[in-house]
C-alpha positions in Angstrom: 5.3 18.8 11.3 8.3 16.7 9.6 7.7 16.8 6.1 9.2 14.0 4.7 8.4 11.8 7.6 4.4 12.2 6.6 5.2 12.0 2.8 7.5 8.8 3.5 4.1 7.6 5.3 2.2 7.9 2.3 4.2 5.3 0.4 4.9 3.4 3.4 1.0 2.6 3.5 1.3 1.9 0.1 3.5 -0.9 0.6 2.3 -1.4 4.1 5.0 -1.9 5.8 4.4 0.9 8.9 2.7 -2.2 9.9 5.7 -3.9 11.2 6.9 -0.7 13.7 3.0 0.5 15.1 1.2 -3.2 15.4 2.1 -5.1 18.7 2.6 -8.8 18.5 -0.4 -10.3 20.2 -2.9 -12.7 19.8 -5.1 -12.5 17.1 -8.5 -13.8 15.6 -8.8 -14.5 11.7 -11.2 -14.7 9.1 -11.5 -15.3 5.3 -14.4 -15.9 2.8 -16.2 -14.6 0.2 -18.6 -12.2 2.5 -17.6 -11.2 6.4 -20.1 -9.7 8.7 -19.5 -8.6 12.4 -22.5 -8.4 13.5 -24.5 -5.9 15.9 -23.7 -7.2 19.3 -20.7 -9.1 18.2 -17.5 -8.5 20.7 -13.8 -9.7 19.1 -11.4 -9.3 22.3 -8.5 -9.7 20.2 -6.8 -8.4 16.6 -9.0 -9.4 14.2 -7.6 -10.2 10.9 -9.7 -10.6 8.0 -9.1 -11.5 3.9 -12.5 -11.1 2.3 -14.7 -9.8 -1.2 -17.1 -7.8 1.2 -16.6 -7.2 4.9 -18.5 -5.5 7.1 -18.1 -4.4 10.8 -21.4 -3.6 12.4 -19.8 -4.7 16.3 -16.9 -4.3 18.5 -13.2 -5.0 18.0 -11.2 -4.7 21.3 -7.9 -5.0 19.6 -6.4 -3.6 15.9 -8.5 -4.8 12.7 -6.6 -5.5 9.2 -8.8 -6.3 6.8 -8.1 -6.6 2.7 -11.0 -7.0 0.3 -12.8 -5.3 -2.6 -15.7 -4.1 -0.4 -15.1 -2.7 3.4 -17.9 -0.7 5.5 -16.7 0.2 9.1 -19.9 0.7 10.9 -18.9 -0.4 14.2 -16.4 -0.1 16.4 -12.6 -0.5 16.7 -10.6 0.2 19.6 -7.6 0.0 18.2 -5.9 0.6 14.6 -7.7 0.0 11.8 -5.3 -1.1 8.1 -7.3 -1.6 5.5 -6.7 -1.9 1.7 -9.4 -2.7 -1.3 -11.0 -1.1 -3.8 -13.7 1.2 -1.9 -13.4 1.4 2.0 -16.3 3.3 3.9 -15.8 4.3 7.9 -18.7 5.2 9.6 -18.2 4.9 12.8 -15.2 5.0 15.6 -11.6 4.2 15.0 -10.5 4.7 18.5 -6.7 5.2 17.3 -5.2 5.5 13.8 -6.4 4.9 10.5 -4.6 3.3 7.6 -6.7 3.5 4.6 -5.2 2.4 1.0 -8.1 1.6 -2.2 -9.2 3.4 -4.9 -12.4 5.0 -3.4 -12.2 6.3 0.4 -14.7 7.6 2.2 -15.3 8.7 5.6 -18.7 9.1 6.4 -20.4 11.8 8.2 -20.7 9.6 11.4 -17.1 8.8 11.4 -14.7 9.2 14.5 -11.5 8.4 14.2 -9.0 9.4 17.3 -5.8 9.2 15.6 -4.1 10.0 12.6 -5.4 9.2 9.1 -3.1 8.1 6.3 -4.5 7.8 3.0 -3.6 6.7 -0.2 -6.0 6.4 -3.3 -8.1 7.8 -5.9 -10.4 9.2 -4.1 -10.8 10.5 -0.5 -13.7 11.9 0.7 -14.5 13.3 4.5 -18.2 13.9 4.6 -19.7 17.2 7.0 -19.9 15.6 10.4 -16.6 13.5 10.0 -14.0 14.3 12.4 -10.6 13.6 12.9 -8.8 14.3 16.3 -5.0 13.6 14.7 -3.3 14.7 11.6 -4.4 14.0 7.9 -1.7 12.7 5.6 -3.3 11.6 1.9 -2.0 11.2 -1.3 -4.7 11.1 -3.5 -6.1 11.7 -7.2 -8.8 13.9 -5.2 -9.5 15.1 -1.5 -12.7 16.8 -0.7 -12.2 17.5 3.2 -15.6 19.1 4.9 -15.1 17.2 8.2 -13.4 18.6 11.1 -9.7 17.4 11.8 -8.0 19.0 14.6 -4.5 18.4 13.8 -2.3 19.3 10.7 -3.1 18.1 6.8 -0.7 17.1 4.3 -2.0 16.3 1.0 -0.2 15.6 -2.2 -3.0 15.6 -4.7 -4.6 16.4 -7.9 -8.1 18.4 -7.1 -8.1 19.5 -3.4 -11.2 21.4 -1.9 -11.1 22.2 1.8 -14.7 23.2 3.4 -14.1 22.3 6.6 -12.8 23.0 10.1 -8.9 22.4 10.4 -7.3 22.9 13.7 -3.5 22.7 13.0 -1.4 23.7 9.4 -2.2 22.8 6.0 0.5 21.9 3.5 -0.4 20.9 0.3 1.0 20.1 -3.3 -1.7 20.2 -5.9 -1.9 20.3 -9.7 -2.5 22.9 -11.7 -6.3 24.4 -12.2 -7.4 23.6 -15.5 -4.6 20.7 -15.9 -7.4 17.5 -14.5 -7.5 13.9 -15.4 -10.3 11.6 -16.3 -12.7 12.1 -12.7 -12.3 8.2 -10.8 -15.9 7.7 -12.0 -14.9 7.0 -15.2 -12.7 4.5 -14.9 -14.2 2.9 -12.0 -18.5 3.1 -13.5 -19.3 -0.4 -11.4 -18.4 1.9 -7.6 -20.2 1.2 -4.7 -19.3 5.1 -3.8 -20.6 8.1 -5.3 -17.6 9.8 -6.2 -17.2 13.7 -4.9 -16.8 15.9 -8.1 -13.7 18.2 -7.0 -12.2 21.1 -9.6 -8.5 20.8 -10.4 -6.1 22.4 -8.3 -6.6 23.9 -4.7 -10.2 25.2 -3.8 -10.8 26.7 -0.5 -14.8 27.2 0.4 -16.2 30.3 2.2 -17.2 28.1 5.1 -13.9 26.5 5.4 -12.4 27.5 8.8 -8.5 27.2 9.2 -6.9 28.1 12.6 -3.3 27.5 11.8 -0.9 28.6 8.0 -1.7 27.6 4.7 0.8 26.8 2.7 0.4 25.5 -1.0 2.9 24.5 -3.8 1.5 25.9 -7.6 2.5 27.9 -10.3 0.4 31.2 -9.6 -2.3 32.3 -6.7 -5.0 31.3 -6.0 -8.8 33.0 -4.7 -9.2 32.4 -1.3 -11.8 33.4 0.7 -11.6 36.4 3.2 -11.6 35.3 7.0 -10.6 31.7 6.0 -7.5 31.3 7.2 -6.1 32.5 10.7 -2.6 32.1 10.0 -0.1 33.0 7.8 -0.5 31.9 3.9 2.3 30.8 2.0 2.5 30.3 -2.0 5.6 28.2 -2.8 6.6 27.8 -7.0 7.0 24.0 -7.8 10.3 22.4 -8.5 10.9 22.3 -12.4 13.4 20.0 -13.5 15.2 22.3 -16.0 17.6 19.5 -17.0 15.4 17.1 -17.3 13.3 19.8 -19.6 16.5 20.1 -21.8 17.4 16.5 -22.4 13.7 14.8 -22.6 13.8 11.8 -24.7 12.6 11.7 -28.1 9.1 9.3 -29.0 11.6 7.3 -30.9 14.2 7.0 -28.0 11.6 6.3 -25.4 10.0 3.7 -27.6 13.5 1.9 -27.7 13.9 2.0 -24.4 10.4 0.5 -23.4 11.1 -2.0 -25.5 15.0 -3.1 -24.5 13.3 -2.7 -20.5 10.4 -5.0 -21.6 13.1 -7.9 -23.6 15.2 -7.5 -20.7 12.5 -8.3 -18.0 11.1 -11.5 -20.1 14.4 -13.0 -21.0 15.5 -12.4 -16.9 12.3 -14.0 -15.5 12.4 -16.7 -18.3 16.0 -17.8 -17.3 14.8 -17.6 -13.1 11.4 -19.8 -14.4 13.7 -22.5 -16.3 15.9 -22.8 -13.6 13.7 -23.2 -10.6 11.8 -25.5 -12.5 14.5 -27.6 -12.8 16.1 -27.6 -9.7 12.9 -27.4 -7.4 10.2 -28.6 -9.8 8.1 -29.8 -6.4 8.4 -26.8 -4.7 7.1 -24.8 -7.7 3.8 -27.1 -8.6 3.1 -27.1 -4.7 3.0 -22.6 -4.5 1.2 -23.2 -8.5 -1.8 -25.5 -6.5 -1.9 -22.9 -3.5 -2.6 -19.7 -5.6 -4.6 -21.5 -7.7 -6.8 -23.0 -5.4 -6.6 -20.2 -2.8 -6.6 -17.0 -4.5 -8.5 -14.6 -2.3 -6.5 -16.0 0.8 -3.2 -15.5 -1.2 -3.5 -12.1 -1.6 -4.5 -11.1 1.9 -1.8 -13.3 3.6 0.7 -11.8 1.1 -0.2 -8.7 2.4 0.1 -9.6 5.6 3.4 -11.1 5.0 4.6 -8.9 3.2 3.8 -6.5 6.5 4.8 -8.4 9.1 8.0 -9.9 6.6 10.7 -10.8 9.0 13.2 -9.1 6.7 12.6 -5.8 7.5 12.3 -7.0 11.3 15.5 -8.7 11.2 16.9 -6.2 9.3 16.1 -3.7 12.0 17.0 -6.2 14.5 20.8 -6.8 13.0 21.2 -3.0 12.8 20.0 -2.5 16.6 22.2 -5.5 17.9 25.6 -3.8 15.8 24.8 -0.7 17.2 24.3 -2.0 20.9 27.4 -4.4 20.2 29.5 -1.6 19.2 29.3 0.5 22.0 29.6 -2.2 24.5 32.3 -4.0 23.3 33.8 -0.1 22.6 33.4 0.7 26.0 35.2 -2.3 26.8 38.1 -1.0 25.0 37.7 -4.0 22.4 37.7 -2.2 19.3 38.7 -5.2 17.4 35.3 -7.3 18.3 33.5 -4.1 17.7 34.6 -3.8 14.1 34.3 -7.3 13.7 30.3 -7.2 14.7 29.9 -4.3 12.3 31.4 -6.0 9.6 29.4 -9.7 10.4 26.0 -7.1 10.3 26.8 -5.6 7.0 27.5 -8.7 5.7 24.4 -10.4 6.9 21.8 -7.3 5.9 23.8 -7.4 2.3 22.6 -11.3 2.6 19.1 -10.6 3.5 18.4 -7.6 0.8 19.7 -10.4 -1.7 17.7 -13.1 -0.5 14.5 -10.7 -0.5 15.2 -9.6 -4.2 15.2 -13.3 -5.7 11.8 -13.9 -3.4 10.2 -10.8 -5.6 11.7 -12.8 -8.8 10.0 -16.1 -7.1 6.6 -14.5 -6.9 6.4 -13.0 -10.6 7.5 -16.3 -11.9 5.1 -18.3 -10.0 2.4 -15.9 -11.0 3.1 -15.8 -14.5 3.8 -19.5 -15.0 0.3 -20.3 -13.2 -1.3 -17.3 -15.8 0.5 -19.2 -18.5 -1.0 -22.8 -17.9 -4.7 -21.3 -16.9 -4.3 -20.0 -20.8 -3.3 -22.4 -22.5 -5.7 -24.8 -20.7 -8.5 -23.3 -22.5 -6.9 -23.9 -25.7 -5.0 -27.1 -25.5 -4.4 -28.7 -22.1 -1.6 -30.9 -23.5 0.4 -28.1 -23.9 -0.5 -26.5 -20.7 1.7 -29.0 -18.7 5.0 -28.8 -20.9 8.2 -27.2 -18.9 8.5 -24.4 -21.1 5.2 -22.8 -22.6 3.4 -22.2 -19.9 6.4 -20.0 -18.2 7.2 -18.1 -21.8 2.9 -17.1 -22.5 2.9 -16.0 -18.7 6.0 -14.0 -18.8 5.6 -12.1 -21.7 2.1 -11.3 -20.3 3.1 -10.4 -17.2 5.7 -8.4 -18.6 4.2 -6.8 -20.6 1.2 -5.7 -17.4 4.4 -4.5 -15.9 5.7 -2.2 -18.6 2.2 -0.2 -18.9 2.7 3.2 -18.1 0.9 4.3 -14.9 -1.2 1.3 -13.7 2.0 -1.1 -14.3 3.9 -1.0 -10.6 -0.1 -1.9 -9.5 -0.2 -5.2 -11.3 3.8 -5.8 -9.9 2.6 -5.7 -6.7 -0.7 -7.5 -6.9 1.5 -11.0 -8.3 4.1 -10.2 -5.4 1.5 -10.0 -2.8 -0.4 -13.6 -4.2 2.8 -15.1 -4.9 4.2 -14.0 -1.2 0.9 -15.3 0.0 1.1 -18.9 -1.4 4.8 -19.1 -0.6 3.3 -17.7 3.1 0.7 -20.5 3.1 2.8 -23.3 2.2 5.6 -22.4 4.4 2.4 -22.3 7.3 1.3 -25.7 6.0 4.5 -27.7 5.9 5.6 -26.4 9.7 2.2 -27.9 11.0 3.1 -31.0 9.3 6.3 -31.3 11.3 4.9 -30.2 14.4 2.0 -33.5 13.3 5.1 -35.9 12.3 
């Protein structure tokens, strides 16, 4: 099993992006609102996307389902992929191919069949007794507790690990120290719709676990495990400890200076951005404003989506295949001059394209912030909700400040990218149908 090909996975789900080299382009059927339900019965022929608070699948999807909302039960069926990102995210029934599960509480229910891989991110991941898995597990998780069966490999990168299950293939795992836990999920998350597994730091292996292949696990000393568990070979492996970074770690006072130069710096670079497209597209900015405001839920799950299925990293892919192809042709055909020159015209155009997608990530934080800065000071005085400047200075420093909290900060950065790509996605939809009307 490559490695860093299933650990690259992890973070790819994050971001979603695997979306844009495993989905086929096809027709599709969408969905949004506050509470979905495919009912009993209920056959969709096609992809089925779906942007919702609660969704629930008691029927039949011939096609891939991508759903994003706070609440998801799979009880049904789905042919084909399932993607799905929210909060908690239940699967009970079949997932005839992969699974692509990202939320805080993941749980795959005793009746669960999926007949792919599983890539999980979260807080929480849970595969009840009677789950099973016919691919590979990759999660990266606060907590696993795996009793199902999964026939192929596991790669885990967690916090609390207990295996009490059947595994067919390998396990690799990196885990934290026994002893060394966090707060459990429950805590933080009191209002869940799932009862979160209570797992013991580090790795824990049950008496009834069966595992056919090696074990091999990354911590500082051994660990019990049970005779007759594991078939194959079981490796310990010491973790990687920065010495360097041991020797010249920061001072409080230094790293305190340093949060706040980062945090100045990110306020006075989104205020500038703010100011100027405000002045030189002052339109343009009110119209993405009125989207996200008045479509919130929609923004986020089309940002997604957009953010998935964003032609940069298509084109991007697409430029580097057509220099390659170029290349060789026009290298066969003893042209080397036209071959360098197609090299040079792709480099130039991804260089283009990276810069172009960087100042979209500044777009959606300023649009996000301004909006957060005018629903503020709405409540307080709506005169001075619709000056130039306000508005844009209270939401910046507020989102800046969301962005500089340790831990949870990179969460609330993706969140405004996602709604603002989602109202920039929505008004881009809405102005080509007006052309296509005019």
């Amino acid at each position: 099993m490559k490695t860093s090909y299933k650990f690259l996975s992890i973070f790819s789900l994050i971001a979603l992006l695997t979306l844009t080299f495993t989905t086929p382009a096809r027709a599709f059927d969408g969905r949004s609102g506050e509470n979905i339900e495919i009912k009993a019965g209920e056959v969709i022929e096609d992809d089925l996307y779906v942007t919702a608070n609660e969704f629930v699948l008691e029927g039949t999807v011939k096609g891939d389902l991508i759903v994003f909302g706070t609440t998801i039960t799979i009880n049904g069926t789905v042919e084909g992929d399932l993607i799905a990102a929210g909060q908690s995210i239940v699967i009970n029934g079949t997932v005839t191919d992969d699974a692509r599960i990202a939320g805080a509480e993941l749980q795959i229910g005793k009746t669960a069949l999926i007949g792919g891989d599983v890539i999980a991110a979260g807080a929480s991941l849970e595969a009840q007794d009677g789950s099973a898995i016919a691919g590979e597990l990759v999660v990266g998780a606060g907590q696993a507790l795996l009793e199902g069966s999964i026939i192929g490999d596991v790669l885990a990168g967690t916090g609390s690990l207990e295996l009490n299950g059947e595994f067919g293939g390998d396990i690799s795992v990196q885990v934290g120290e026994p002893g060394e836990s966090g707060p459990a999920p429950s805590m933080y998350m009191p209002q869940s719709d799932i009862n979160f597994p209570k797992v013991k730091p580090g790795l824990n292996i049950a008496e009834d676990a069966k595992i056919k292949g090696n074990l091999e696990y990354t911590q500082s000393r051994d660990i019990k495990i049970p005779a007759n568990t594991v078939a194959g070979k079981i490796t310990r492996t010491e973790p990687v400890v920065d010495s360097a970074a041991v020797e010249h770690k920061p001072t409080p006072i230094q790293t305190a200076t340093s949060w706040t130069f980062d945090l100045l710096r990110t306020i006075a670079t989104l205020i500038v951005f703010g100011l100027l497209l405000g002045w030189l597209a002052p339109a343009f900015m009110k119209s993405l404003m009125e989207k996200m405001q008045s479509q919130p839920v929609a923004s986020l799950g089309w940002g997604l989506v957009a953010y998935a299925y964003a032609a940069f990293f298509f084109a991007i892919l697409v430029i580097i295949v057509a220099m390659v192809a170029g290349a060789i042709l026009f290298g066969v055909l003893t042209l080397g001059g036209v071959s360098g020159t197609i090299i040079w015209v792709g480099i130039l155009a991804i260089f283009t394209m990276i810069i172009g997608f960087i100042l979209t990530v500044f777009l959606t934080k300023i649009i996000v912030a301004w909006l957060g800065g005018k629903l503020i000071l709405s409540r307080f005085n709506p005169a001075l909700a619709e000056h130039k400047v306000w508005p844009l200075v209270i939401g910046v420093v507020l989102i800046a400040l969301l962005l500089a909290l340790p831990y949870v900060g990179w969460l609330f950065g993706i969140i405004a990218m996602f709604i603002g790509l989602g109202a920039l996605w929505i008004w881009g939809r809405e102005l080509m149908q007006v052309q296509k009307t005019a």
